[in-house]
C-alpha positions as CSV (number, residue, x, y, z in Angstrom):
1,X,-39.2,-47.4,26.1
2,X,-38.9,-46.4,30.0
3,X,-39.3,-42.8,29.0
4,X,-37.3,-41.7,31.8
5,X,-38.5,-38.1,32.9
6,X,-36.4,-36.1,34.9
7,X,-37.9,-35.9,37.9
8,X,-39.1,-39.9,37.8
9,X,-38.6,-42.5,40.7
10,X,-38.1,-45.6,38.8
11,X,-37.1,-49.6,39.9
12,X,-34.6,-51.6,38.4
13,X,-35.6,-55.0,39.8
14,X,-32.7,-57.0,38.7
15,X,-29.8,-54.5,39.1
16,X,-27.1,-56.5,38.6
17,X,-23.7,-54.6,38.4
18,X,-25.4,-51.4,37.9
19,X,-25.3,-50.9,33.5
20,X,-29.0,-50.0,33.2
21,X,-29.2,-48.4,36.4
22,X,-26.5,-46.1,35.4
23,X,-27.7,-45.4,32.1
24,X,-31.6,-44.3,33.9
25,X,-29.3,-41.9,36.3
26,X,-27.6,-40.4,33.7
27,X,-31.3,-39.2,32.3
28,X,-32.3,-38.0,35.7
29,X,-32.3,-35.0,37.7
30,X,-31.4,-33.5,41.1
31,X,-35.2,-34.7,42.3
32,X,-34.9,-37.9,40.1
33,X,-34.6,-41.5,42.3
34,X,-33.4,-44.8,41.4
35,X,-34.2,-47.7,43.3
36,X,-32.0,-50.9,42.3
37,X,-33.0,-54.7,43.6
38,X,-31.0,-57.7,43.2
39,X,-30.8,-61.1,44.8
40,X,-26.9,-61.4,44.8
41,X,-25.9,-59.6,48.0
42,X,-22.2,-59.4,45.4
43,X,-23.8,-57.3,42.7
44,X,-25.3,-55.3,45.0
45,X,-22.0,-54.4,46.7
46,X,-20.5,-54.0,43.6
47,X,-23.2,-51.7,42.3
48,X,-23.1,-49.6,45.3
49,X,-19.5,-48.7,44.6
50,X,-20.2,-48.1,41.1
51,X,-23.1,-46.0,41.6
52,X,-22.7,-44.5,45.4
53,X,-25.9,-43.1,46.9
54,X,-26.5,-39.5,45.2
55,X,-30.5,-40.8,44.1
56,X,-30.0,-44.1,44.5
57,X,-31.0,-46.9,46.9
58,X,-30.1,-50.6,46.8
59,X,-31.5,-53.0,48.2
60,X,-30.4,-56.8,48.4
61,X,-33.7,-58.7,47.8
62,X,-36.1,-60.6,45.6
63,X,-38.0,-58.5,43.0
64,X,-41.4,-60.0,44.2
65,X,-40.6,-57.6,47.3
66,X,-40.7,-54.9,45.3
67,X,-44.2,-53.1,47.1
68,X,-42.2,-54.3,50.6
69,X,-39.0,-52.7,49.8
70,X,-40.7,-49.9,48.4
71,X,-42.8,-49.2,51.2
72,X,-40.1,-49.8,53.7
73,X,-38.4,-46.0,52.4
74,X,-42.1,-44.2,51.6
75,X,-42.9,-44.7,48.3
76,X,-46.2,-45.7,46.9
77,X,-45.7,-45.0,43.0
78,X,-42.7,-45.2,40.8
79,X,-43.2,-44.0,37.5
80,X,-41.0,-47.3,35.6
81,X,-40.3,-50.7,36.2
82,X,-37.4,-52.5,34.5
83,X,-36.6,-56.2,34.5
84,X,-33.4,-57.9,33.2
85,X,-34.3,-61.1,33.6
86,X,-31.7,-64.4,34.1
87,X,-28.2,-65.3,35.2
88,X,-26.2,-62.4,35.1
89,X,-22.3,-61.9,33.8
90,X,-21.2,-61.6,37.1
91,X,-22.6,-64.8,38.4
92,X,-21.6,-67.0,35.0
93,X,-17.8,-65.1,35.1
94,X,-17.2,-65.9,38.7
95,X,-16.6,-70.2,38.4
96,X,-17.2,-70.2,42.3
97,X,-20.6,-69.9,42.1
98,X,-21.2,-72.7,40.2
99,X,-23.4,-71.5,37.1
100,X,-20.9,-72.4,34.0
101,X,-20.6,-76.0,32.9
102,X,-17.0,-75.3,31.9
103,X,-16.7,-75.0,35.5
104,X,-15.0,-77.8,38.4
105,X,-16.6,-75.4,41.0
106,X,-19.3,-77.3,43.7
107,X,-23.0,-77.4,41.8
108,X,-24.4,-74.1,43.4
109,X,-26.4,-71.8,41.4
110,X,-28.3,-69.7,44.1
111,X,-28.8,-66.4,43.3
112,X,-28.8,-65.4,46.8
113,X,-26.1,-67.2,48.7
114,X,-28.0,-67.2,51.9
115,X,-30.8,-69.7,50.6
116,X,-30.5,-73.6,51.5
117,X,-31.4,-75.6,48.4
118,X,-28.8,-75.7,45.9
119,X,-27.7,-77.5,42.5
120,X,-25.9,-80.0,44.5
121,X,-29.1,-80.7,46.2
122,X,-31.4,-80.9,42.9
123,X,-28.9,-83.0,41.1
124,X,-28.6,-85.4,43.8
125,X,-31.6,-85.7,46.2
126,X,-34.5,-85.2,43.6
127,X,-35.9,-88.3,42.4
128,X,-35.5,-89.7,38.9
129,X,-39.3,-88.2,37.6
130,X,-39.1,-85.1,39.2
131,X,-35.5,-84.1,37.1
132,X,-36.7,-85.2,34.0
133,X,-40.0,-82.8,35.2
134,X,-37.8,-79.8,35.5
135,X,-35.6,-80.8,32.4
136,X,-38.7,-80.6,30.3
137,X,-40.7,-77.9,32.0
138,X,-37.6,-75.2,32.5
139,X,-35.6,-76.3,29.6
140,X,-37.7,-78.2,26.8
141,X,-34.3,-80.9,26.6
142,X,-35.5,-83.6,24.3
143,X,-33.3,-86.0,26.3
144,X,-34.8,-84.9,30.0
145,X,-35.4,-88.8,30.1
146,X,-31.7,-90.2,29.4
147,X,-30.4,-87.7,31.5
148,X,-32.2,-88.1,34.5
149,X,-31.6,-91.9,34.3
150,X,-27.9,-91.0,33.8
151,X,-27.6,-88.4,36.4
152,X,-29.2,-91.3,39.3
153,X,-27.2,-94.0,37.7
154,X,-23.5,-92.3,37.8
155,X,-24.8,-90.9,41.6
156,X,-25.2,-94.4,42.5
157,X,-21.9,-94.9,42.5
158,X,-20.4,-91.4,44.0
159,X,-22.4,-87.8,44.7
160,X,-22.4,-85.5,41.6
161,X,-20.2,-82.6,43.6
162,X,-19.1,-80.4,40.3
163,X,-20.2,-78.1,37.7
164,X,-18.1,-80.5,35.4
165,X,-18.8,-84.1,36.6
166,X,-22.7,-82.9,35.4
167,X,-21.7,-81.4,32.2
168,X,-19.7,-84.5,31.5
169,X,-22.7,-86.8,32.6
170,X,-24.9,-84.8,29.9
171,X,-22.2,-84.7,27.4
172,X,-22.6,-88.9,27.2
173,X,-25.9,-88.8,26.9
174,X,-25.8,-86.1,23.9
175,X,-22.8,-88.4,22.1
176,X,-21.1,-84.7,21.2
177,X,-21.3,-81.4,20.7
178,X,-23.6,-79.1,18.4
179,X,-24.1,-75.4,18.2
180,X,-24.9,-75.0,21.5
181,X,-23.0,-77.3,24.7
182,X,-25.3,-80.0,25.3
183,X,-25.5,-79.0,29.1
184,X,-27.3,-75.7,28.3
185,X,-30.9,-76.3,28.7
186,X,-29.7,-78.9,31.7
187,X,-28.0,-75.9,33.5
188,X,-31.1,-73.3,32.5
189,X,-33.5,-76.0,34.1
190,X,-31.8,-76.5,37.5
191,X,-30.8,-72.6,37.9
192,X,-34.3,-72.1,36.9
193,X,-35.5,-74.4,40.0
194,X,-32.9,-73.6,42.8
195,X,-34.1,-70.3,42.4
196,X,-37.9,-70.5,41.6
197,X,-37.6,-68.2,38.9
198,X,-40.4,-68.4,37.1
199,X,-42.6,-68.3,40.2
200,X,-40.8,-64.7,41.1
201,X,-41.0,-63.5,37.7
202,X,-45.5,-64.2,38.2
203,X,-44.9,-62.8,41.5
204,X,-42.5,-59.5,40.4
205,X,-45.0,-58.2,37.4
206,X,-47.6,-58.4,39.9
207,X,-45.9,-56.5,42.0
208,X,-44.8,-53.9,39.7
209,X,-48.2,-53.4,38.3
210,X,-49.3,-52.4,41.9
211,X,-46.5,-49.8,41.8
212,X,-47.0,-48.0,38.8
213,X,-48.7,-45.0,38.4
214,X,-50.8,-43.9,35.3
215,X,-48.4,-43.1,32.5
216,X,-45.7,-45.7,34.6
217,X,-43.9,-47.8,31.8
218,X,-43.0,-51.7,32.4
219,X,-40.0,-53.2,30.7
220,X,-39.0,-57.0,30.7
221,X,-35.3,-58.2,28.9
222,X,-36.3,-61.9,28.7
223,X,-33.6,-64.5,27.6
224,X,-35.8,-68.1,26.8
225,X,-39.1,-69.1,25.9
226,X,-40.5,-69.5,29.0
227,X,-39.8,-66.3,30.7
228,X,-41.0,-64.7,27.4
229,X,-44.5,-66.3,27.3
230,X,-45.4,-65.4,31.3
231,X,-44.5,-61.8,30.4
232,X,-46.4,-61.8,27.0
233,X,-49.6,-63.5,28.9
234,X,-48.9,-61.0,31.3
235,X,-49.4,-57.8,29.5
236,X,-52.1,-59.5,27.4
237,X,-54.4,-60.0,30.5
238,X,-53.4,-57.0,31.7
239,X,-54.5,-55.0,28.9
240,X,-57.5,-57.2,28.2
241,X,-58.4,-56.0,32.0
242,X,-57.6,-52.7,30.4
243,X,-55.0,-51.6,32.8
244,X,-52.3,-51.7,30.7
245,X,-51.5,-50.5,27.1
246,X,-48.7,-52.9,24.9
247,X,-46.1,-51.1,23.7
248,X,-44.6,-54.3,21.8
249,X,-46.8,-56.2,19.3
250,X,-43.9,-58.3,18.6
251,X,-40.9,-58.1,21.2
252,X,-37.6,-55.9,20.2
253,X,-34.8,-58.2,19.4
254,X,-31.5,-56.9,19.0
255,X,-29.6,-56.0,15.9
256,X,-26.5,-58.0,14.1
257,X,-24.2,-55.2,15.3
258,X,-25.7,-55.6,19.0
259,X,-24.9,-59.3,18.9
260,X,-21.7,-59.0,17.3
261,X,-20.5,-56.3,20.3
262,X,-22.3,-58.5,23.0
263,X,-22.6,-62.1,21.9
264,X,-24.6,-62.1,25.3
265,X,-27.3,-60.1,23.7
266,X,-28.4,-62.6,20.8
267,X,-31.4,-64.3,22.6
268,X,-32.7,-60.8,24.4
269,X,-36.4,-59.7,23.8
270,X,-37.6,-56.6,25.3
271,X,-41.8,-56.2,25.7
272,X,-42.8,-53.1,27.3
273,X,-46.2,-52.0,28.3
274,X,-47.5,-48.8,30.3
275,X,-50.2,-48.0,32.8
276,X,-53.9,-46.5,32.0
């Protein structure tokens, strides 16, 4: 769906440790360029390694830079734009950074190490209305109410420091286990705030829309609901204002033999759209 030519500049705006970007290099020739943006200053280490810096440049940065960082190394147009959205494997493998619920590692969860507000902070400082807010706005949890008054009743009596001592809180409140831990959508809803990541998402399609040239493809992996609807509305309006084309009525979901290979995979939807 990127249609990668040859000779193409294109972005990967969430680079992560480098799988896509290396797939678009392998498509590209000697004049070909890859530009690759992540948040994690750790993936972008990583990906440099992989990758080295034959047609490629990475950049450690949020994807709503993507004109800045662009423009910072002469480029006006690229000819794709690709979006992996979410937490990536790196992030949820390593139990330091505090993403996994199976985890006793400090309540972290920023992307970007360098930033002040963190889970910790969310979980205890925020006020009782404003968790269940984010609970039922980044997350849809049908018990955003009995959490919240659980999470400011157990930090009452000590600070909620760890990964576990939340999941454990949200656990009680569920009475069990189902097909899913019952500290999922609590975890998606508090990564989703320490990093504003629905706010960058608004801010990195606009950006990449002001990138593209005619003919430029944009791509978007979403993993939820939410992320899925701003990039549906997205290329609606867009090509309502007729300056893009859909590619995907429906989005591509991936196949039982996908899933089964990369359980990771099951909840992926890919909408793609190009430039006219």
């Amino acid at each position: 769906m990127l249609n990668v030519k040859a000779n193409g500049i294109y972005v990967d705006a969430t680079v992560g440790l480098g799988g896509h970007a290396e797939a678009v290099l392998s498509m590209l020739g000697s004049e070909g360029r890859l530009i690759g943006i992540d948040r994690d200053e750790n993936a972008i280490r990583y990906t440099r390694q992989r990758l080295g810096n034959r047609r490629v440049f990475l950049e450690n940065g949020s994807f709503s830079q993507i004109g800045d960082i662009l423009s910072s190394i002469n480029i006006k147009e690229v000819d794709g734009v690709l979006f992996d959205l979410g937490v990536s494997m790196l992030q949820l493998k390593d139990m330091e950074r505090g993403f996994s619920f199976s985890s006793d590692a400090w309540l972290d969860m920023r992307m970007n190490t360098s930033q002040e507000l963190t889970a910790w902070d969310v979980v205890n400082k925020y006020n009782e209305k404003d968790i269940e807010r984010i609970l039922k706005d980044y997350a849809e949890e049908p018990f955003a109410r009995r959490i919240a008054r659980a999470i400011i009743a157990s930090r009452k009596v000590s600070p909620i420091n760890t990964c576990k001592e939340l999941s454990d809180i949200v656990m009680k409140v569920y009475g069990g286990r189902g097909k899913i831990h019952p500290a999922t959508r609590t975890f998606q809803a508090l990564r989703i705030e320490v990093n504003r990541e629905l706010d960058e998402l608004r801010k990195g399609l606009a950006s990449a829309l002001n990138i593209l040239r005619v003919g430029g493809r944009l791509c978007v992996i979403s993993y939820h609901s939410l992320e899925d609807r701003i990039v549906k509305n997205f290329i609606r309006d867009s090509a309502k204002s007729g300056i893009m084309r859909i590619l995907t009525k429906k989005p591509i979901t991936t196949s039982l033999n996908e899933v089964k290979a990369n359980p990771s995979s099951r909840s992926a939807k890919l909408r793609g759209a190009e430039r006219i």
